[in-house]
N, CA, C and O of each residue as an XYZ file, in Angstrom:
772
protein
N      65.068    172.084     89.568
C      66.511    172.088     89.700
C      67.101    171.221     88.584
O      66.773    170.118     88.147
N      68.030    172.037     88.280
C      68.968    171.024     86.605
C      69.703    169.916     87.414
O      70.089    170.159     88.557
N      69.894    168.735     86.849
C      70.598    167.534     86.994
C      72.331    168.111     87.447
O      72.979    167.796     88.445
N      72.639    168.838     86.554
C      73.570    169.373     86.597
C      73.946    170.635     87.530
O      74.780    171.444     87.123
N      73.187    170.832     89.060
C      73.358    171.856     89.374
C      73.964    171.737     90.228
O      73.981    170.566     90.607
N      74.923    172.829     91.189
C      76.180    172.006     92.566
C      74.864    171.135     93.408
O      74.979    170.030     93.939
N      73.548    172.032     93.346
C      73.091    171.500     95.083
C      72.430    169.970     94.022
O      72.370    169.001     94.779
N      72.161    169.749     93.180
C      72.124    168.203     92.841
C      73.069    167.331     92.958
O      72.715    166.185     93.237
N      73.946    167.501     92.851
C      75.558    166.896     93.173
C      75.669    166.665     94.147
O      76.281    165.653     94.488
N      74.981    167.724     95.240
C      75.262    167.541     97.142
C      74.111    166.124     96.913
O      74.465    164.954     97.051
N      72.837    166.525     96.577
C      71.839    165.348     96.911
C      71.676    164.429     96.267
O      70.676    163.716     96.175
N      72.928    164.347     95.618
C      72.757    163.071     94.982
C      73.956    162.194     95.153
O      74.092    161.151     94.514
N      75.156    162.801     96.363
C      76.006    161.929     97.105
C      75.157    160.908     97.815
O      73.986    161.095     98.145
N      75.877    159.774     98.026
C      76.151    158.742     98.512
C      76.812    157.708     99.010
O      77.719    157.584     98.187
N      76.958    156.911     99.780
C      78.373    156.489    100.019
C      78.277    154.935     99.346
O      77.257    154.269     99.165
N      79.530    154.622     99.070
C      79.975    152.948     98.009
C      80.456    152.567     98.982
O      80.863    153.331     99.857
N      80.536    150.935     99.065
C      81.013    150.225    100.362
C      82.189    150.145     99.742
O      82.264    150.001     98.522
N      83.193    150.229    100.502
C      84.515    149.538    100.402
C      84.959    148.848     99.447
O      85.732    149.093     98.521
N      84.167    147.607     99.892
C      83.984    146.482     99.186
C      84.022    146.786     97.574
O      84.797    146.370     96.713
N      83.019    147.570     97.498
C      82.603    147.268     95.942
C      83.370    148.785     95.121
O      82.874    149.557     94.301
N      84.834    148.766     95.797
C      85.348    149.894     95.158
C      86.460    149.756     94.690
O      87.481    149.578     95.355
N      86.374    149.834     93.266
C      87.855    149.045     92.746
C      88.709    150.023     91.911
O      88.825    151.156     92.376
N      89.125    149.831     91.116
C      90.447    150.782     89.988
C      89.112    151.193     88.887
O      87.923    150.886     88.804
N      89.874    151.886     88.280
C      90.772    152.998     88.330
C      90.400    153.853     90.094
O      89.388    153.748     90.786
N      91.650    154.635     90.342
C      91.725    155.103     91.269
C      91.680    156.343     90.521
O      92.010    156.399     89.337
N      91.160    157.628     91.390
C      91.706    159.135     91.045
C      92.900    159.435     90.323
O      93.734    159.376     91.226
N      93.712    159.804     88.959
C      94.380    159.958     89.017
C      95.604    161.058     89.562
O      94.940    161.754     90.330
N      96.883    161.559     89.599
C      97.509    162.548     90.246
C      96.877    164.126     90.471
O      97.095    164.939     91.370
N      95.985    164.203     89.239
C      95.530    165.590     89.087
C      94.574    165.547     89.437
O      94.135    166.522     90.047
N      93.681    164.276     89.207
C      92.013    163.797     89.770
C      91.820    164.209     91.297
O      90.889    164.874     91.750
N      93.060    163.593     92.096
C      93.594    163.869     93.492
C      93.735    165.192     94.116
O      93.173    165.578     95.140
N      94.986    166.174     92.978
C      95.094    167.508     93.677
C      93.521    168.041     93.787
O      93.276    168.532     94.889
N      92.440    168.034     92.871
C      91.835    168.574     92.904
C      90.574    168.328     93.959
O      89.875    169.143     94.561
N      90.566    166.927     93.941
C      89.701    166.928     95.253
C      90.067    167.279     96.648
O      89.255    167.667     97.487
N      91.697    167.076     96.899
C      92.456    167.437     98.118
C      92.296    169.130     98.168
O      92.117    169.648     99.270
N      92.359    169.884     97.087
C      92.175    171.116     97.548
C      90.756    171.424     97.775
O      90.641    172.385     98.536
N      89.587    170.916     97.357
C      88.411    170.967     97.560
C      87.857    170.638     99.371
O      87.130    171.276    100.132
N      88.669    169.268     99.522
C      88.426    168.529    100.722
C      89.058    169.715    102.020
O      88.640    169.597    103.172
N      89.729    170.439    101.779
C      90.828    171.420    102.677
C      89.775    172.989    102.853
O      90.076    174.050    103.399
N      89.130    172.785    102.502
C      88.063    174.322    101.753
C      86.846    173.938    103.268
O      85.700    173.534    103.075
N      87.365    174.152    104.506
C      86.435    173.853    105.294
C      86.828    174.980    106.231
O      87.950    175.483    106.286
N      85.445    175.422    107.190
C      86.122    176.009    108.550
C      86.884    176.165    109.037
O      86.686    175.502    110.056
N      87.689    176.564    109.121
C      88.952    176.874    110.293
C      89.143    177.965    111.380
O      90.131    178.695    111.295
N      88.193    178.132    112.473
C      88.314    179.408    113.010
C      90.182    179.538    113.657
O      90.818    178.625    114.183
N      90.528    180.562    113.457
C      91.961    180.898    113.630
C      92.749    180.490    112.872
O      93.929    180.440    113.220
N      92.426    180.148    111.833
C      93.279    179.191    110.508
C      94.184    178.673    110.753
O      95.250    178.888    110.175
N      93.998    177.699    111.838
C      95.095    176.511    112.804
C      95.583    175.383    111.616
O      96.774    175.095    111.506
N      94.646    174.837    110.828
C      95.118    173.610    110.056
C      94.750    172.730    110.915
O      95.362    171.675    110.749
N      93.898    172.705    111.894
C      93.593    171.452    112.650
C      93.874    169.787    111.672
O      93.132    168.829    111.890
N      94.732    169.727    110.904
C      94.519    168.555    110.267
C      95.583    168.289    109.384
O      96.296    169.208    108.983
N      95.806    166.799    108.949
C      96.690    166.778    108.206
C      96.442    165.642    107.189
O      95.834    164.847    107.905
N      96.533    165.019    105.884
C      96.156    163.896    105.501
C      97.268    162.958    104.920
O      98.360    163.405    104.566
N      96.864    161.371    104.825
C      98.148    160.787    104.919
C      97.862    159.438    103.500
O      97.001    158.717    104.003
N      97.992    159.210    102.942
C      97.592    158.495    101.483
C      98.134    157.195    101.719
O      99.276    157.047    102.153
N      97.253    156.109    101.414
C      97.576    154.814    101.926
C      96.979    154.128    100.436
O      95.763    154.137    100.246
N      97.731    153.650     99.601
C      97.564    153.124     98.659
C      98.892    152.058     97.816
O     100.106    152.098     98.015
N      98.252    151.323     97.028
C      98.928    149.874     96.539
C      99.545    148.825     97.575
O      98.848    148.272     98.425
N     100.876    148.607     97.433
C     101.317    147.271     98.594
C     100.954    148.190     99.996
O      99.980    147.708    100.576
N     101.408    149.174    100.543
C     101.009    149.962    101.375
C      99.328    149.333    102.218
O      99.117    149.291    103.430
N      98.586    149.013    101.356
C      96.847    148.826    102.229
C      97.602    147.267    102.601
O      97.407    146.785    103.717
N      98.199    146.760    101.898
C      98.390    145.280    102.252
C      99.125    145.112    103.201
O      98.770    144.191    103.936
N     100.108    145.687    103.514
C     100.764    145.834    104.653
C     100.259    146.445    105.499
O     100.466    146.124    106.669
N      99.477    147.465    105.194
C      98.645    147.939    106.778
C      97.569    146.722    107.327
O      97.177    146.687    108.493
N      97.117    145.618    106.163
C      96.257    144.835    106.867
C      96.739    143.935    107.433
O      96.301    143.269    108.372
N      98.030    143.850    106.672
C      98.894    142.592    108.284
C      99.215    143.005    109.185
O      99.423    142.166    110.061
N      99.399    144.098    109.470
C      99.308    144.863    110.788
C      98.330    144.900    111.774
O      98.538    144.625    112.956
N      97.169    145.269    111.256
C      95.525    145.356    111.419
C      95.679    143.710    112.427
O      95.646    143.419    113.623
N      95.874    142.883    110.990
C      95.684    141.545    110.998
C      96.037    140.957    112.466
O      95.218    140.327    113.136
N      97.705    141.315    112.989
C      98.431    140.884    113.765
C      97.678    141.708    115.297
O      97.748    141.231    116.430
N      96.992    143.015    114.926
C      96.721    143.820    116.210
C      95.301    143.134    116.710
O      94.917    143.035    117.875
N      94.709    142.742    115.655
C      93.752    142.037    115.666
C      93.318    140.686    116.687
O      92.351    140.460    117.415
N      94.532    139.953    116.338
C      94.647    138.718    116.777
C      94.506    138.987    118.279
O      93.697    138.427    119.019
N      95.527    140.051    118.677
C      95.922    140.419    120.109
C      95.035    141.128    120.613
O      95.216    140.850    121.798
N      93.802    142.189    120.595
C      93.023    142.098    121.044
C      91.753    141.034    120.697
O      90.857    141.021    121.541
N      91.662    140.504    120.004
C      90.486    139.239    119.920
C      90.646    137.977    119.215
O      90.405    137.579    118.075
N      91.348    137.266    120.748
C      92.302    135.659    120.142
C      91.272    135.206    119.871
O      90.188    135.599    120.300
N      91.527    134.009    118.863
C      90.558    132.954    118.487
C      89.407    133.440    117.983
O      88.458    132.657    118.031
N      89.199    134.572    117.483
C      88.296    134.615    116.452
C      88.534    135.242    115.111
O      88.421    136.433    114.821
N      88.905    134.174    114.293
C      89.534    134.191    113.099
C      89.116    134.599    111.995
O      89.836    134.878    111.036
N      87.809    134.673    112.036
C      87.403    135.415    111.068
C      87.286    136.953    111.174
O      87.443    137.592    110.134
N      86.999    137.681    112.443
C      87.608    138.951    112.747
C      88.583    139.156    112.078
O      88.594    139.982    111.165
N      89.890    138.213    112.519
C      91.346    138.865    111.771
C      91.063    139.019    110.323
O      91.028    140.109    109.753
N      90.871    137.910    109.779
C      90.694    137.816    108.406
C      90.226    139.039    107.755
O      90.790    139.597    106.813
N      88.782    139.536    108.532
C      88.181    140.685    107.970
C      89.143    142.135    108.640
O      88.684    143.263    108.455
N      89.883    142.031    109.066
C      90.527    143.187    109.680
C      91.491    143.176    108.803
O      92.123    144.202    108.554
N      91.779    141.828    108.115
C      93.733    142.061    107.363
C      92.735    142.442    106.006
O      93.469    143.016    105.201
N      91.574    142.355    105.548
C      91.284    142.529    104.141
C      90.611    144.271    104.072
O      90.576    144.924    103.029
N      90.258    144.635    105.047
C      89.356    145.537    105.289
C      90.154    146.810    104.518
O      89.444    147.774    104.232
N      91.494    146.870    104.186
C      92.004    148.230    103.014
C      92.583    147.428    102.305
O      93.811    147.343    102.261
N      91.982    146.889    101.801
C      92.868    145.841    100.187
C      91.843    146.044     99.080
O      92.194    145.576     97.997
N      90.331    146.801     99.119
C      89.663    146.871     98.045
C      89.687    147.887     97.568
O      90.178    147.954     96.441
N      89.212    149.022     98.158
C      89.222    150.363     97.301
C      90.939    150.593     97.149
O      91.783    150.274     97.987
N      91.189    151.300     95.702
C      92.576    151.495     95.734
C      93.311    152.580     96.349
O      94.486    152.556     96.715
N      92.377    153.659     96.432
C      93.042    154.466     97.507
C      92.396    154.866     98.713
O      91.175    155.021     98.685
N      93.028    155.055     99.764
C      92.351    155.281    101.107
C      93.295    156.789    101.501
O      94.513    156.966    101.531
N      92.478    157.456    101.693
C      92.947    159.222    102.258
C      93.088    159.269    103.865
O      92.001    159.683    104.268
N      93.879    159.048    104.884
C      93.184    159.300    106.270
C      93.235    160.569    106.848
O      94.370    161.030    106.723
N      92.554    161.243    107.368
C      92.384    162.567    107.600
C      92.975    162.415    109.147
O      92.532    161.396    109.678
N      93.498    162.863    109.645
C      94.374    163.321    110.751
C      94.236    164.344    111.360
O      94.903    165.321    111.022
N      93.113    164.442    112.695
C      93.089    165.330    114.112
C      94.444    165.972    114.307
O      95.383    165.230    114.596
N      94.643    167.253    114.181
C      95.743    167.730    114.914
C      95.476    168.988    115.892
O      95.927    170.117    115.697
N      94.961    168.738    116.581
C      93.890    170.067    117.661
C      94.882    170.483    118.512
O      95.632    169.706    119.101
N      94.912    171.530    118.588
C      96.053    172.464    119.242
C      95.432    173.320    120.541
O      94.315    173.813    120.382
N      95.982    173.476    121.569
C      95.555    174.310    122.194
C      95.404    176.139    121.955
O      96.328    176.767    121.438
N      94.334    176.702    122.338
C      93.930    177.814    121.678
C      93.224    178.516    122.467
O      92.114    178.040    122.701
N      93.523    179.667    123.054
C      92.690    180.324    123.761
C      91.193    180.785    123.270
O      90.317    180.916    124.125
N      90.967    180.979    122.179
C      89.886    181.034    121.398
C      89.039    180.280    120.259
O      88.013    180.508    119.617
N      90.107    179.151    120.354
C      89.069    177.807    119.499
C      89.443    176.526    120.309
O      90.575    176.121    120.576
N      88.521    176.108    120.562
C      88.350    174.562    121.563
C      88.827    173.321    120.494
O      88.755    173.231    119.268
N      89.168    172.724    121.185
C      89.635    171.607    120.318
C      88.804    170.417    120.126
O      89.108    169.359    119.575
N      87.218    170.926    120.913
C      86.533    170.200    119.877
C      85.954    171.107    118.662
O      84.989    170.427    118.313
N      85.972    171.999    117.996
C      85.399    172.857    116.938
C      86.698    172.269    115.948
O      86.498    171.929    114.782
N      88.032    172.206    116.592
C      89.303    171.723    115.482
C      88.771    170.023    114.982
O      88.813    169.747    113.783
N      88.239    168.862    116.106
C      88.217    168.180    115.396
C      86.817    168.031    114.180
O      86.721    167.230    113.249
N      85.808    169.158    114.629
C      84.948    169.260    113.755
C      85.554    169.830    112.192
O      84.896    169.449    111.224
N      86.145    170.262    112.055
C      87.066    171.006    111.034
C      87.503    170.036    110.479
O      87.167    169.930    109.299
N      88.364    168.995    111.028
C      88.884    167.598    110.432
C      87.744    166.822    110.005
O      87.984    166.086    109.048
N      86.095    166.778    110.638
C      85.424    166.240    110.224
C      84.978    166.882    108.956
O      84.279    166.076    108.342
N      85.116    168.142    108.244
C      83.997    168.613    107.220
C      85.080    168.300    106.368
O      84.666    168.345    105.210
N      86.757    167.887    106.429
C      87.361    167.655    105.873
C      87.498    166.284    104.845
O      87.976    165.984    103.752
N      86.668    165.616    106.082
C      86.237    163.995    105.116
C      85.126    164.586    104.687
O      85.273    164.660    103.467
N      84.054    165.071    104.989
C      83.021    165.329    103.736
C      82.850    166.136    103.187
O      81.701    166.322    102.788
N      84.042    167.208    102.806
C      84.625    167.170    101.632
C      84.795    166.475    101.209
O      83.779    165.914    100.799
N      85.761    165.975    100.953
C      86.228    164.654     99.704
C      85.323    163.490     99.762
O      85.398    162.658     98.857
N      84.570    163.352    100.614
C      83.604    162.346     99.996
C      82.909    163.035     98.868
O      82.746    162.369     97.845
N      82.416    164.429     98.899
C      81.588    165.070     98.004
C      82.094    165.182     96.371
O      81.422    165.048     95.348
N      83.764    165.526     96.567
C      84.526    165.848     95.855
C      84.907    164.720     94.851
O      85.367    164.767     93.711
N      84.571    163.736     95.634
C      85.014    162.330     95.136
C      84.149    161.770     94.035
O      84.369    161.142     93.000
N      82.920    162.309     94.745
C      81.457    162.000     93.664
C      81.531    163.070     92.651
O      81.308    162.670     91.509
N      81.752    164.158     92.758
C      81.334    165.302     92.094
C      82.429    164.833     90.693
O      82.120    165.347     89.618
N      83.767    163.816     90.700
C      84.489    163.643     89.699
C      83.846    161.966     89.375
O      84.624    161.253     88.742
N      82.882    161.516     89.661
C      82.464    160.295     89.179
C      82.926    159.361     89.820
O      82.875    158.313     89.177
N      83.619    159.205     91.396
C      83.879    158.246     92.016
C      83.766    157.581     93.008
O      84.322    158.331     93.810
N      83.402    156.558     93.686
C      82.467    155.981     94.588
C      83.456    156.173     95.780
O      84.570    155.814     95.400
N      83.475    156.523     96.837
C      83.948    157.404     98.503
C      83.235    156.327     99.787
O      82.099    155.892     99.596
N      83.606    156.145    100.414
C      82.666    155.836    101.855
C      84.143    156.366    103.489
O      85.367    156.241    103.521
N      83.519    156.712    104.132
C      84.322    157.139    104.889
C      83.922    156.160    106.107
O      82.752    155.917    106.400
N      85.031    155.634    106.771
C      84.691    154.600    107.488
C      85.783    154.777    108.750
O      86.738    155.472    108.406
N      85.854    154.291    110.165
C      86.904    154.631    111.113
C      86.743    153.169    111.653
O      87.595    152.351    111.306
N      85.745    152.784    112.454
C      85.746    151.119    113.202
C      87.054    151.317    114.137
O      87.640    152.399    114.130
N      87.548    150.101    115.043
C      88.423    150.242    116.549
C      89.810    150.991    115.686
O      90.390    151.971    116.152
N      90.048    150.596    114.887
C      91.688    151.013    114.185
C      91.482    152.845    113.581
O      91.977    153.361    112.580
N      90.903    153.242    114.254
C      90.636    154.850    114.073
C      91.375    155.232    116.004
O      92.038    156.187    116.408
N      91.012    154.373    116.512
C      90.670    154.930    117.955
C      91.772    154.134    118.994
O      92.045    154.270    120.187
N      92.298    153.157    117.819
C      93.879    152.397    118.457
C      95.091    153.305    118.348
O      95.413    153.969    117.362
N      95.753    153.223    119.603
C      96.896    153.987    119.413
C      97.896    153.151    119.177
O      98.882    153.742    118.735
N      98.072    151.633    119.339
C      99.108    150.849    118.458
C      98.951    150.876    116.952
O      99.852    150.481    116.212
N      97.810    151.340    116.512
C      97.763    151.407    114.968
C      98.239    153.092    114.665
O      99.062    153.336    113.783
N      97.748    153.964    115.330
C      98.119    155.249    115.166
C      99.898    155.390    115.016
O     100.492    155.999    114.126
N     100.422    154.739    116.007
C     101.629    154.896    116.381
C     102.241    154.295    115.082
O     103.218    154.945    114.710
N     101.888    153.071    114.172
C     102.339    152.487    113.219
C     102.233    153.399    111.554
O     102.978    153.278    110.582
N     100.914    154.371    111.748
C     101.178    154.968    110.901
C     101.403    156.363    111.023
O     101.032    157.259    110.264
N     102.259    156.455    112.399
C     103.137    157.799    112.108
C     102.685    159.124    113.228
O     103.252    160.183    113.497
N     101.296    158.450    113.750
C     100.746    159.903    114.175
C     101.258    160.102    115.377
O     101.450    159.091    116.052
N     101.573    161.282    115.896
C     101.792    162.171    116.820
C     100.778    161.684    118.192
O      99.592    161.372    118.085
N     101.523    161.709    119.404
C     100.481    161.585    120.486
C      99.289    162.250    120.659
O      98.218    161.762    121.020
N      99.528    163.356    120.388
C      98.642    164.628    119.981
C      97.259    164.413    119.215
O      96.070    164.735    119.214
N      98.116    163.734    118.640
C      96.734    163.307    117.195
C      96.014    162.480    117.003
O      96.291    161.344    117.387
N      94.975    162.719    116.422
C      93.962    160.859    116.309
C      93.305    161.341    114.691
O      93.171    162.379    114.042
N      93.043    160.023    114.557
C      92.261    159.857    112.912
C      90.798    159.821    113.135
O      90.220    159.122    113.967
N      90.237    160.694    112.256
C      88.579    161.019    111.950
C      88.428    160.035    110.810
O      87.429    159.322    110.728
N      89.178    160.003    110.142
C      88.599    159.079    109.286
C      89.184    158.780    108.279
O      89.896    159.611    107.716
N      88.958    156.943    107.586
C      89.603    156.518    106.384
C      88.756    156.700    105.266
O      87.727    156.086    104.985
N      89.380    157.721    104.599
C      88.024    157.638    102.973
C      88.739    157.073    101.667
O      89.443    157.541    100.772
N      88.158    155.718    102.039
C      87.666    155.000    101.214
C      87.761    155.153     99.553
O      86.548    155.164     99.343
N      88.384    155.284     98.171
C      88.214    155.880     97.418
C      88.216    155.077     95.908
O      89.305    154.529     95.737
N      87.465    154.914     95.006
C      87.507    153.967     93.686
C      86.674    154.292     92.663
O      86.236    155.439     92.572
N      86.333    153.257     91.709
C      85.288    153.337     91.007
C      84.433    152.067     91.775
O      84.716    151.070     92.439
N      83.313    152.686     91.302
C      82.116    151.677     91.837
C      82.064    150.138     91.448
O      81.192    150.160     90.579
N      82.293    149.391     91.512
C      82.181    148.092     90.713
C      80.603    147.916     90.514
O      80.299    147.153     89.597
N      79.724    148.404     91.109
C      78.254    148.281     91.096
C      77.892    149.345     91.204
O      78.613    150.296     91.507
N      76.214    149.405     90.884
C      75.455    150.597     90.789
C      74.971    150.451     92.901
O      74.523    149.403     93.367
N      75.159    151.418     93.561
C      74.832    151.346     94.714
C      73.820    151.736     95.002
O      73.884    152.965     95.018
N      72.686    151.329     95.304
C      71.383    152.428     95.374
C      71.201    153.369     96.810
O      71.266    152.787     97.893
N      71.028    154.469     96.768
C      70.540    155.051     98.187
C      70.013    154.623     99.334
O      69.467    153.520     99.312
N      70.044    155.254    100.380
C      69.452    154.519    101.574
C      68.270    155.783    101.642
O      68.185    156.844    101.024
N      67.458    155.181    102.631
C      65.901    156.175    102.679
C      67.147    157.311    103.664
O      68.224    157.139    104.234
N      66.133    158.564    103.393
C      66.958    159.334    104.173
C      65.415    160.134    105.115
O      64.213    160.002    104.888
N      66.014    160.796    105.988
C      65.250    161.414    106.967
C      64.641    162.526    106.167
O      65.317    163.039    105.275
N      63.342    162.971    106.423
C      62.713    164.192    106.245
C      63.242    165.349    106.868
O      63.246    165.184    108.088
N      63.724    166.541    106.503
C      64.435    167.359    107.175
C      63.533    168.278    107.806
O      63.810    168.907    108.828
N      62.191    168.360    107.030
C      60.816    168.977    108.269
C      60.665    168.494    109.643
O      60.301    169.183    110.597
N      61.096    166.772    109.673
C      60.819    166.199    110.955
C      62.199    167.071    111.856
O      61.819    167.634    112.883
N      63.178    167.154    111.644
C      64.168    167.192    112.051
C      64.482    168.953    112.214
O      65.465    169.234    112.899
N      63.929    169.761    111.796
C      63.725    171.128    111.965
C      62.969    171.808    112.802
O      61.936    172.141    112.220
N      63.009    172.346    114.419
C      62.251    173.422    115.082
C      62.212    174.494    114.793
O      63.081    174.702    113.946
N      61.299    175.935    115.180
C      61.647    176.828    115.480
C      61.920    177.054    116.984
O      61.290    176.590    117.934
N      63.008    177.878    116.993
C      62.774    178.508    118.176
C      62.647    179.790    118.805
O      63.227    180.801    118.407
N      61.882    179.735    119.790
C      60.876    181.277    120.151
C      62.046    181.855    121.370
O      62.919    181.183    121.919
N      61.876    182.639    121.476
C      62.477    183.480    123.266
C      61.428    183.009    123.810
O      60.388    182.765    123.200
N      61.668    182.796    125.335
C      60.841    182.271    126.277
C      60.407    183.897    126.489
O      60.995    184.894    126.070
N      59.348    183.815    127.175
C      58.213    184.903    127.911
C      59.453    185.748    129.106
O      60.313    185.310    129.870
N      58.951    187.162    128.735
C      60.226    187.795    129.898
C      59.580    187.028    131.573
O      60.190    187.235    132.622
């Protein structure tokens, strides 16, 4: 297989911590193009189960005093929690959040919609690498808070799959061991009439 081939690109994603994800960010066109890439997923009934919402510059800083303050109130007196909750979107410069919007449907369940929102983050994690830029998709309690949901806009209806994470690498990140996909593969037979 060439270095250069799509399915080397798939296996040779990886995810960059947060942390170590700094500027340059995607630029405007860097963006359309992974957003239309990231949107290129399943949709049985072509609902749009999803919507995405761009959280970048003073924007992450103000979402972490938010974080910061929601923080405090579910877990007083431990201060370094907050701390890491108000810093936790202040490194990578842009953060994408992908947005559950599952609809009722006589013929698609609304868990297959939030799976749809899920291939939607990995898309753009893929998309992200495939233009040279380090991605990690991350959710933790502020995915699954509805005082944070409510602050950035979402619908009762709706919940977040996920924040991706988005920069250049400040470091070379090395891989993690990954599973053998023989171990992880059956066949399966029809049972005996």
């Amino acid at each position: 297989m060439s270095a250069d081939s799509p399915l080397a690109a798939l296996l040779g994603r990886h995810s960059t911590p947060s942390r170590q994800l700094g500027l340059p960010a995607p630029d405007a066109r860097q963006l359309q193009a992974m957003l239309q890439a990231a949107i290129r997923v399943p949709d049985h009934g072509k609902l749009v189960p999803f919507r995405l919402l761009r959280i970048e510059g003073d924007a992450r800083l103000a979402l972490g005093t938010f974080l910061a303050a929601r923080s405090a109130q579910r877990n007083p007196g431990n201060p370094a929690l907050i701390d890491k909750d108000r810093e936790r979107f202040s490194h990578a410069p842009l953060i994408i959040t992908v947005i559950a919007r599952p609809q009722a449907h006589a013929k698609v369940p609304q868990w297959e919609q939030l799976l749809t929102a899920g291939c939607v983050c990995m898309n753009l994690l893929h998309a992200a690498h495939a233009l040279g830029f380090g991605a990690q998709w991350l959710t933790a309690w502020m995915a699954e808070d509805r005082a944070v949901a409510r602050h950035l806009g979402l619908g009762e209806e709706e919940r977040i799959v996920g924040f991706i994470h988005i920069g250049s690498a400040k470091i070379d990140t090395p891989d993690r061991e990954r599973p053998d996909p023989a171990d992880l593969l059956t066949d399966w037979t029809a049972p005996a009439p």
